[in-house]
C-alpha positions as CSV (number, residue, x, y, z in Angstrom):
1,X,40.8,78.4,24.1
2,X,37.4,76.7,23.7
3,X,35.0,77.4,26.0
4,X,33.5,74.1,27.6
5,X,35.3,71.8,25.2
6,X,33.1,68.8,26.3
7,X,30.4,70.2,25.9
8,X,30.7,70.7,22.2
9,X,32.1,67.6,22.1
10,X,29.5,65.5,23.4
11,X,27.2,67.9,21.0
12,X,29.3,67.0,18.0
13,X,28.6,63.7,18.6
14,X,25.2,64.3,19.1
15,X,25.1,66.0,15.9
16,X,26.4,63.0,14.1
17,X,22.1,62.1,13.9
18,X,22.7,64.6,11.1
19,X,24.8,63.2,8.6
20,X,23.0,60.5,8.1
21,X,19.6,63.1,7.1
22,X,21.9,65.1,5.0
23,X,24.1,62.2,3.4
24,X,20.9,60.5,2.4
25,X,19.1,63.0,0.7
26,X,22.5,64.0,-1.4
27,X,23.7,60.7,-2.1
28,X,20.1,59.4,-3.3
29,X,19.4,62.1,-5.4
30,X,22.8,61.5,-7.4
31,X,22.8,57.4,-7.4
32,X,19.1,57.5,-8.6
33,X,20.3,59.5,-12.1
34,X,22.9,56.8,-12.6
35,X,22.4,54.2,-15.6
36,X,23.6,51.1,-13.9
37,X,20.9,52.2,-11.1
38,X,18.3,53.2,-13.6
39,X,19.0,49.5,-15.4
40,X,18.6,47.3,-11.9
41,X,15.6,49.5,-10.7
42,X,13.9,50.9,-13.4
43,X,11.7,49.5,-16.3
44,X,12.3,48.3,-19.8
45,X,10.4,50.5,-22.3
46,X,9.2,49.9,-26.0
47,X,13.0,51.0,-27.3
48,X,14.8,49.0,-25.1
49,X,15.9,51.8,-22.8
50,X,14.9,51.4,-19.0
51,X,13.5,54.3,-16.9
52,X,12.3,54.4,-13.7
53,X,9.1,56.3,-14.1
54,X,7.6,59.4,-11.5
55,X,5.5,57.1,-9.0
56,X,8.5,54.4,-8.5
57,X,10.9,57.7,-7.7
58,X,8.5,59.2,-5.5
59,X,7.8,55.9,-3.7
60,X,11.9,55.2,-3.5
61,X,13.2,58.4,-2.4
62,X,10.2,59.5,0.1
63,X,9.9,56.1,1.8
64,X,12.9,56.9,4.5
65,X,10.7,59.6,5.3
66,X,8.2,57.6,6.1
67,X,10.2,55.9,8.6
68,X,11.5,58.9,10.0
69,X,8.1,60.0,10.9
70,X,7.7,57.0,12.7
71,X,10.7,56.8,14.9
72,X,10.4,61.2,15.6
73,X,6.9,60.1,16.6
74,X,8.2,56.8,18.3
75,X,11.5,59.1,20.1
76,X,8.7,60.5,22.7
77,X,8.2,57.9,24.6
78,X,11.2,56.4,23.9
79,X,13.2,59.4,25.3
80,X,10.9,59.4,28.7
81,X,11.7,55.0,28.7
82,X,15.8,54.7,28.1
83,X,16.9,58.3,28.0
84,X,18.9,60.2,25.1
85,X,21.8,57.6,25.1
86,X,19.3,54.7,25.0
87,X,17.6,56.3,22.3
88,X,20.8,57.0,20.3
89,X,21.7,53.3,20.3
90,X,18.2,52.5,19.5
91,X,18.7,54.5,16.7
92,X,21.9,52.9,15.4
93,X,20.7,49.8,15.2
94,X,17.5,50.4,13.2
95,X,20.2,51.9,10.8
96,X,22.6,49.4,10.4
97,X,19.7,47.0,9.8
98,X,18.4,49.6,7.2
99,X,21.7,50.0,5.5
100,X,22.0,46.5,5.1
101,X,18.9,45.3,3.8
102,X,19.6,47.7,0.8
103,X,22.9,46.7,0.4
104,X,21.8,42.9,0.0
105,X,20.1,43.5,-3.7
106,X,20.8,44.7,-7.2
107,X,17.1,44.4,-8.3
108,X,14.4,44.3,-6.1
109,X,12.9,47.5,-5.7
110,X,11.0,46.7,-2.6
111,X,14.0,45.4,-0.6
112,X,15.7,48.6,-1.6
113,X,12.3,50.8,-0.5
114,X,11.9,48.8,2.9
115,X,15.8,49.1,3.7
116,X,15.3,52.9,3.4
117,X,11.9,52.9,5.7
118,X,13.8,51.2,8.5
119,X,16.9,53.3,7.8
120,X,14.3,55.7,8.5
121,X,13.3,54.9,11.3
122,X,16.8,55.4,13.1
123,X,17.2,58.9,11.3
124,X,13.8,60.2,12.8
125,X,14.7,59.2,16.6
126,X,18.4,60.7,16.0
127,X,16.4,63.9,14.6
128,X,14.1,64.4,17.4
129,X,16.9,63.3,20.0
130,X,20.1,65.2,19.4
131,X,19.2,69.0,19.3
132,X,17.0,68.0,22.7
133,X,19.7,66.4,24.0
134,X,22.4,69.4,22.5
135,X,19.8,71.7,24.1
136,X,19.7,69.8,27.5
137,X,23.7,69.9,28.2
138,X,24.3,73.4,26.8
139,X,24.9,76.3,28.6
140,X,22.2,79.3,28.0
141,X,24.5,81.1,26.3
142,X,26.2,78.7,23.9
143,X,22.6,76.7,23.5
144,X,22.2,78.8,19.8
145,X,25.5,78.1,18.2
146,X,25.9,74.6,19.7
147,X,22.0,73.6,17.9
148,X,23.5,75.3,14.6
149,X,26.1,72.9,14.2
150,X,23.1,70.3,13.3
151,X,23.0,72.1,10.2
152,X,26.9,72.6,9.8
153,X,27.0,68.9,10.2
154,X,24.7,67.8,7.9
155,X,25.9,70.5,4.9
156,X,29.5,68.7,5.5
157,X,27.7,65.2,5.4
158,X,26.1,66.3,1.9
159,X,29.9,67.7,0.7
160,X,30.5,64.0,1.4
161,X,27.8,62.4,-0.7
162,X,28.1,64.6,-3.6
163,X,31.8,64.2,-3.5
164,X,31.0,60.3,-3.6
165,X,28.5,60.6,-6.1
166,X,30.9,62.8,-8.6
167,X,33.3,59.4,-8.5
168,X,30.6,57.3,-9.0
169,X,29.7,58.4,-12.2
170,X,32.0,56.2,-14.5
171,X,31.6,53.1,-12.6
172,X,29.3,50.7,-14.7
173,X,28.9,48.1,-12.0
174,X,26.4,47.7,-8.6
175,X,29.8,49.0,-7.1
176,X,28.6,52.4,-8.4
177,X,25.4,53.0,-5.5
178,X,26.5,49.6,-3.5
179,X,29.4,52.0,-2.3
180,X,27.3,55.3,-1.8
181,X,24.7,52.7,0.5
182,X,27.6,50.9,2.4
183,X,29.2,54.3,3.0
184,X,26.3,54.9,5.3
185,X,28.0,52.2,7.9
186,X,30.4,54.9,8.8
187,X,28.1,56.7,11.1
188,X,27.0,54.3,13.2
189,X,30.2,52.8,14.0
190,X,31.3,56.2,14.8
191,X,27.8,56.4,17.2
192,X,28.8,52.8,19.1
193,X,32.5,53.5,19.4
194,X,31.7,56.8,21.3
195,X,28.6,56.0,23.5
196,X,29.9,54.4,26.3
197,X,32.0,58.0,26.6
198,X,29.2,60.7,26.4
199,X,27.2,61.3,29.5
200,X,23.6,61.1,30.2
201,X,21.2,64.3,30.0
202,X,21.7,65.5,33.6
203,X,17.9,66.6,33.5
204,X,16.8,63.0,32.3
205,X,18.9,61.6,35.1
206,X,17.7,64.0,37.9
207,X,13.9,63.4,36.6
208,X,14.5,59.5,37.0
209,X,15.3,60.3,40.4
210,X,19.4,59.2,39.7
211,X,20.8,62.5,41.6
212,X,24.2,60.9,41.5
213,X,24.6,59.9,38.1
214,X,23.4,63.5,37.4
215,X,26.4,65.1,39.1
216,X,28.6,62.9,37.1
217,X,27.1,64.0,34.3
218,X,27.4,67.6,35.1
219,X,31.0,67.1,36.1
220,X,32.0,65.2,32.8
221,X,30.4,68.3,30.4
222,X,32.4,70.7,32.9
223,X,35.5,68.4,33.3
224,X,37.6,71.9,31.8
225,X,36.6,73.4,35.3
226,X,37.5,70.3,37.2
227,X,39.2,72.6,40.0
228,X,36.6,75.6,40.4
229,X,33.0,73.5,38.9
230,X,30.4,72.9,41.4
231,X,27.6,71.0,39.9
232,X,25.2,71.6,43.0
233,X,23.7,75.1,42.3
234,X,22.9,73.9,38.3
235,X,21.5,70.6,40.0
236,X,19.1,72.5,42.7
237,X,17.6,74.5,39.6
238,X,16.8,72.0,37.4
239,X,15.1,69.9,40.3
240,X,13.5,73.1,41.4
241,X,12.4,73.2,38.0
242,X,11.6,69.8,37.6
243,X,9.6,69.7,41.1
244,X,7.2,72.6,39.1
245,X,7.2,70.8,36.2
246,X,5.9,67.2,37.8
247,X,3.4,69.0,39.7
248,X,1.8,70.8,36.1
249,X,2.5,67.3,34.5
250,X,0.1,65.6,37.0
251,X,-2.9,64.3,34.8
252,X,-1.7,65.7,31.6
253,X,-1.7,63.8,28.1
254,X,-0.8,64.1,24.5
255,X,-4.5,65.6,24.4
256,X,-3.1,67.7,26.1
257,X,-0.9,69.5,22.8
258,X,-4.4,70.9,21.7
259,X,-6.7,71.6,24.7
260,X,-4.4,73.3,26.5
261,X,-3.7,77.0,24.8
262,X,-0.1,77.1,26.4
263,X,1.0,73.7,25.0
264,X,-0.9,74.2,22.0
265,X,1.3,77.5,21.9
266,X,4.2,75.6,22.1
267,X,3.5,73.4,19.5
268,X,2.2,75.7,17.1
269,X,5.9,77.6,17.6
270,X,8.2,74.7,17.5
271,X,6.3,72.9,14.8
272,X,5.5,75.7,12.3
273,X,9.8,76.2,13.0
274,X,10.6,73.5,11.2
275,X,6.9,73.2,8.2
276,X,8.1,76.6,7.7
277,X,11.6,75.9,7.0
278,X,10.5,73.5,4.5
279,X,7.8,74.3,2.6
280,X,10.0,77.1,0.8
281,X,10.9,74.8,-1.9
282,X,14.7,73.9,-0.7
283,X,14.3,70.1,-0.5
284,X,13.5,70.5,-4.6
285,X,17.4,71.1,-5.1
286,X,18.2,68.6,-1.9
287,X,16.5,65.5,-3.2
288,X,16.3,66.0,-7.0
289,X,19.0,68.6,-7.8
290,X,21.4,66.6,-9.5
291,X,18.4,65.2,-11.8
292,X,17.3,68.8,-12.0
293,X,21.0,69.9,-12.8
294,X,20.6,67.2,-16.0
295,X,17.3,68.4,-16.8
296,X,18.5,72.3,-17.5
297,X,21.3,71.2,-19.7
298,X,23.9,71.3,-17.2
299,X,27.1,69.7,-19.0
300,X,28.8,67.9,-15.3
301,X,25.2,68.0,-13.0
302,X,27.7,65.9,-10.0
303,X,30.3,68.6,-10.2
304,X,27.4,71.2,-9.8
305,X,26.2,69.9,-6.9
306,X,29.2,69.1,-5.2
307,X,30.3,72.9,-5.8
308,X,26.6,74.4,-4.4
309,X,27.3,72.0,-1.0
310,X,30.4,73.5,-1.0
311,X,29.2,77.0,-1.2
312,X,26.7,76.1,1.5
313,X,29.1,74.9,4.2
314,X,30.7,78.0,4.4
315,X,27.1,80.1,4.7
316,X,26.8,77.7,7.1
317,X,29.9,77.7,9.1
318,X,29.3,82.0,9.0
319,X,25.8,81.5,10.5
320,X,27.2,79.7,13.4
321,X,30.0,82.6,14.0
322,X,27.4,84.8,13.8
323,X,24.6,83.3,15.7
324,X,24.3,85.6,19.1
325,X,24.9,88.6,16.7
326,X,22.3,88.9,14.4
327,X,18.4,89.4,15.4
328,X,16.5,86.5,14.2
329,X,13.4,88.5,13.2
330,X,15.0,90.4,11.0
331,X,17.5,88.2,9.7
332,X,14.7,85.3,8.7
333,X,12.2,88.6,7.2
334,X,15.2,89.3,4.8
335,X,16.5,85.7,4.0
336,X,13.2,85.1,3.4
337,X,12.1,87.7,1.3
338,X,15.5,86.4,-0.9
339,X,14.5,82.9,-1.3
340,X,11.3,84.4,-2.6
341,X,12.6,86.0,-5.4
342,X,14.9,83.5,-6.2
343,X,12.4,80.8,-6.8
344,X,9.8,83.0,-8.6
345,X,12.9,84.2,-10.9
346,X,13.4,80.3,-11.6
347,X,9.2,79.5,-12.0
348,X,9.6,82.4,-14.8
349,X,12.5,81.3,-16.8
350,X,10.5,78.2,-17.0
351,X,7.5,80.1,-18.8
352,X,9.3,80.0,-22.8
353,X,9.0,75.9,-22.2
354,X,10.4,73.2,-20.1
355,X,13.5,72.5,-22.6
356,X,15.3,75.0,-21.2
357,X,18.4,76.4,-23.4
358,X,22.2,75.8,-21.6
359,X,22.1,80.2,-20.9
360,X,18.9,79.9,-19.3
361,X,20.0,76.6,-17.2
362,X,23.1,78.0,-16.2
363,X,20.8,81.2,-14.7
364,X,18.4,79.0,-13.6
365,X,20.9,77.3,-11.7
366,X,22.6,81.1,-10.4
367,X,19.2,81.6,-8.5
368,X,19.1,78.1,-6.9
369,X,22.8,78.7,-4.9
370,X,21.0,82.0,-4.3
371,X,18.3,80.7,-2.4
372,X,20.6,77.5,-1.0
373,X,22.7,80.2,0.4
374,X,19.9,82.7,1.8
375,X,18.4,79.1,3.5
376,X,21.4,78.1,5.0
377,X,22.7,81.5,6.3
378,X,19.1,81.7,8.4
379,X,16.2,79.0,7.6
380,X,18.8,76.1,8.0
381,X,20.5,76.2,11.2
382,X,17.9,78.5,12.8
383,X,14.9,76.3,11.9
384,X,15.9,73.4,14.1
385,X,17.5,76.1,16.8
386,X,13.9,77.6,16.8
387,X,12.1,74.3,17.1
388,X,14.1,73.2,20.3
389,X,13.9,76.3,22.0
390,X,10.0,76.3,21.7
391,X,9.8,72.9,23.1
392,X,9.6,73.7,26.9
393,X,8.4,72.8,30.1
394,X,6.6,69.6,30.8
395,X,5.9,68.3,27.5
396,X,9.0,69.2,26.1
397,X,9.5,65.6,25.1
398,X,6.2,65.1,23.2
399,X,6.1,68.7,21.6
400,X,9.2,68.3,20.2
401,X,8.8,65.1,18.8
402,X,5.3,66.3,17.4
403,X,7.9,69.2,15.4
404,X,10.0,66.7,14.0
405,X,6.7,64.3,12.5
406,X,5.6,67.5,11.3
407,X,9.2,68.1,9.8
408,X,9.0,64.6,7.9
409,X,5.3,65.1,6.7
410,X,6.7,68.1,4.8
411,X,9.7,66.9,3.7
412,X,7.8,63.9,2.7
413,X,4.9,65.8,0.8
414,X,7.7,67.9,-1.1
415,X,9.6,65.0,-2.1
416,X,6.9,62.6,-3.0
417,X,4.7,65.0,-5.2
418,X,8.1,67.0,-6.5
419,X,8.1,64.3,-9.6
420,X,4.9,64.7,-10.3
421,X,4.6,68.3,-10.4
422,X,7.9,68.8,-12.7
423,X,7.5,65.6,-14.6
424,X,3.8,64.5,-15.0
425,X,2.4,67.8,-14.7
426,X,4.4,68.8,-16.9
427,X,5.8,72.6,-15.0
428,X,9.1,71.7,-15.3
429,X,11.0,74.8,-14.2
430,X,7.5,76.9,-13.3
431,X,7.3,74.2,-10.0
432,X,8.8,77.2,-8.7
433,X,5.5,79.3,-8.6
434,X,4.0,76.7,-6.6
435,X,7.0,77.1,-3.7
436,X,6.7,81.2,-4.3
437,X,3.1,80.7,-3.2
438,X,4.0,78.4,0.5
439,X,7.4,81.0,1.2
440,X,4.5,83.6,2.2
441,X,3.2,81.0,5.0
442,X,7.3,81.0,6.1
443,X,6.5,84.7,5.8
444,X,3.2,84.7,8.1
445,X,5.6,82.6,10.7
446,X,8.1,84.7,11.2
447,X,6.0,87.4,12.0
448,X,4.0,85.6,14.4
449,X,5.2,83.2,16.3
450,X,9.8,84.1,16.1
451,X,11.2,86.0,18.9
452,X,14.6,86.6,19.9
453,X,15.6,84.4,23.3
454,X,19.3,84.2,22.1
455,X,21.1,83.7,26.1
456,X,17.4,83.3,27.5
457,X,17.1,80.3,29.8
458,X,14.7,77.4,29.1
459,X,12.4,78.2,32.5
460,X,12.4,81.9,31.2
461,X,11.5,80.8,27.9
462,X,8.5,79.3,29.9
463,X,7.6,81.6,31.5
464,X,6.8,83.6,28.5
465,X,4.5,80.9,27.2
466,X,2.7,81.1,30.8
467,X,2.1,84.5,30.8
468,X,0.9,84.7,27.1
469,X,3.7,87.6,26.2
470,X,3.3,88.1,22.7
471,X,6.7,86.1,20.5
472,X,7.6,90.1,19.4
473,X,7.8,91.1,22.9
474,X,10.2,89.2,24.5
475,X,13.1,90.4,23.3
476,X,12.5,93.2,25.6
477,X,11.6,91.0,29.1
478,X,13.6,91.4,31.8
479,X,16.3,89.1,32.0
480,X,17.9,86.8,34.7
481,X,20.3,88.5,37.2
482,X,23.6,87.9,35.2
483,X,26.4,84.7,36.3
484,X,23.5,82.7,37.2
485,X,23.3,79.0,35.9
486,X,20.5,77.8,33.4
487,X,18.0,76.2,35.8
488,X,14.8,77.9,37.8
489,X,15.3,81.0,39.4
490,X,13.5,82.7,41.8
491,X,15.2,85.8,41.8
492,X,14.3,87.3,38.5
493,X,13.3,90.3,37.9
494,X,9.4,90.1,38.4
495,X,7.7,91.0,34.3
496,X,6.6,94.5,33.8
497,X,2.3,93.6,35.2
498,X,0.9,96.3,32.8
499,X,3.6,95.0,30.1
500,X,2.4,91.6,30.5
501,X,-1.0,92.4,30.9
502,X,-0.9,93.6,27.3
503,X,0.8,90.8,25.5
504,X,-2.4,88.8,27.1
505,X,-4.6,90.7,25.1
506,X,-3.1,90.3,22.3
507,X,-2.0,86.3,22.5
508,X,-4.8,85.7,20.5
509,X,-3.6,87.8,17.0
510,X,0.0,86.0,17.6
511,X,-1.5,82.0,17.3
């Protein structure tokens, strides 16, 4: 049987934030290469043709990340206002709005372009909100695998949209993206029909002072255990732990992020999580690889994509199995040093010219699902697992959602100067030596700042912040007394002094 059933399913719903990042970036990509889109968005050339030139692509495909910097920036305070459920319904209805205003025109480029900046918006506080809240209501020990399925959700979402971008592709009416758009709707409906059903986060509930609703809470996630779950021991550690982290908060301040060395520890490890898992060049096949696929001579560039999702689901789904089984140090040092390779091998079989022959396209396009695969056996899941984990203690709300606007800025900045580096600078294939350079900063991040805290609670995590142990060093800490509950404990094994005093010293080499 499935251990804490609810739990995963309140995650899963949770995770539905997801499909909408993942759908959107698939689905875009492939409407955007249609000709009846190209016609009613594009501009009339010299020939008679229409196009739709670098700048307008940039501008149309980057502008929901626009708005999902906003609202993961926005999601901070929102989150400390209405809670994670409040949020989430927040959320939905910037969406629906979104998907609307797009679906309302068959020409103008800026209704299309604002619709996807609002649609935004709704994305960015479901992507700073769900893993916190997945992160809040899992147990210690399920807290890994449970954040994966972000990732496992939004590789199925992308199945989706290239699966409804393959049947799209004989369709000479507005039917052919009006569908893709309106398919969107699907999400949030399934967000309002379950919201009313998933509880709270207990530790947003106990910080507002609502004890009660916070025992419901606890007893809803553990409704399995109905006959043998007390909630009382899990509540008295997170309001221990809350008590400390009121007292600390006293004062404090976004400034706060950068004077302090401990939160500006914290933010440097949950943010460079997720820079670092996309400055590697993966959003260049996400956003543009069905164009890309067209651009190599691929003969069926829709069926090519929809096969690499496919392949990447199943990476996915094996990351997951495997997520309290494999060191993460290691495992990001070797996925990385893959994706590497890959995208240097693709930068040199653009060196003979950009008109690449079908032999070449077809290898080209070998050492893409390569580095797809490495990314989303490690990078993918992992990245947003990392970034959660790292946002402890009593910022936890406001370092996090500093991770996710930095998340956006880099997606943004890939997606928006990814035309102009392949089309108007002319690199074609060789954009991949520009990617090869920025994997050696994923590189430099891995070594640094990723250390393994697979079972390890959020206080302990936060307590190696405090004490300045070193990211490489706390895989051997001593851990809590096993069977107890996630929450503060103050029977832990007191840290090695002479071990701790140290990774003090050498704090200073790991930020």
């Amino acid at each position: 049987m499935i251990k804490y059933p609810y739990v995963w399913l309140c995650c899963g719903f949770a995770a539905l934030g997801a499909c909408l990042y993942g759908y959107d970036g698939v689905y875009f990509n492939g409407v955007s290469s249609l000709d009846i889109f190209v016609r009613h968005f594009g501009d009339k050339t010299a020939d008679g043709s229409f196009e739709i030139k670098p700048a307008t692509l940039s501008v149309m495909t980057s502008m929901i990340n626009v708005g999902e910097l906003v609202g993961s920036l926005l999601a901070a305070p929102l989150n400390d206002a209405v809670g994670r459920k409040g949020v989430f319904l927040t959320a939905t209805i910037a969406i629906i709005i979104g998907i609307i205003l797009q679906l309302v025109t068959n020409s103008s480029r800026a209704l299309l372009t604002a619709g996807r900046a609002i649609m935004g918006f709704g994305v960015g506080n479901f992507s700073s909100t769900s893993p916190l809240y997945m992160a809040e209501v899992s147990p210690s020990s399920m807290r890994g695998p449970l954040l994966m399925c972000w990732q496992l959700t939004l590789s199925v979402s992308q199945i989706v949209a290239a699966g409804i971008n393959r049947g799209m592709i004989n369709i000479d009416t507005s039917f052919a993206y009006r569908f893709p758009i309106g398919f969107q709707l699907l999400f949030p409906a399934l967000v309002l029909a379950g919201i009313y059903f998933v509880p709270e986060s207990p530790r947003w509930l106990l910080r507002k002072g609502r004890n009660a609703e916070a025992e419901h809470a606890l007893r809803i996630l553990h409704r399995d255990q109905r006959e043998t779950y007390c909630p009382q021991p899990a509540l008295d550690e997170m309001q221990a732990a809350l008590d400390i982290e009121a007292e600390a908060t006293a004062g404090g301040s976004w400034l706060e992020l950068v004077t302090d060395p401990v939160e500006r520890r914290k933010v440097i490890y949950s943010a460079g999580a997720l820079v670092a898992q996309q400055i590697n060049g993966i959003q260049w096949f996400y956003y543009f690889g069905t164009v890309f696929s067209e651009a190599i001579g691929l003969s069926d560039p829709f069926l090519m994509t929809l096969i690499v999702f496919i392949i990447q689901v199943f990476v996915v789904l094996a990351a997951v199995l495997l997520a309290n089984k494999l060191p993460r140090r290691p495992l990001l040092i070797v996925t990385t040093a893959i994706m590497t390779m890959s995208i240097f091998i693709v930068g040199c079989l653009g060196i003979p010219g950009n008109n690449v022959s079908k032999p070449i396209g077809k290898v080209i396009i070998s050492f893409v699902i390569i580095e797809i695969a490495a990314f989303n056996f490690a990078w993918g899941p992992l990245g947003w697992t990392i970034a959660s984990e790292m946002a402890v203690g009593r910022n936890r709300n406001k370092i996090y959602a500093v991770a996710v606007a930095c998340f956006w800025v880099s997606v943004w900045v890939t997606v928006f100067t990814l035309p102009y580096l392949y089309y108007s600078a002319n690199l074609g294939p060789k954009t991949g030596f520009v990617y090869t350079g920025l994997c050696f900063i994923t590189w430099a991040y891995v070594y640094f700042c990723v250390g393994e805290v697979t079972g390890r609670t959020m206080e302990e995590i936060e307590g190696f912040f405090r004490d300045g142990i070193p990211a490489k060093k706390w895989k051997h800490q001593p851990r809590r007394p096993d069977g107890v509950s996630e929450g503060h404990h103050d029977d832990q094994p007191p840290i090695d002094e002479k071990n701790n005093s140290d990774s003090r010293e050498e704090i200073t080499k790991d930020v």
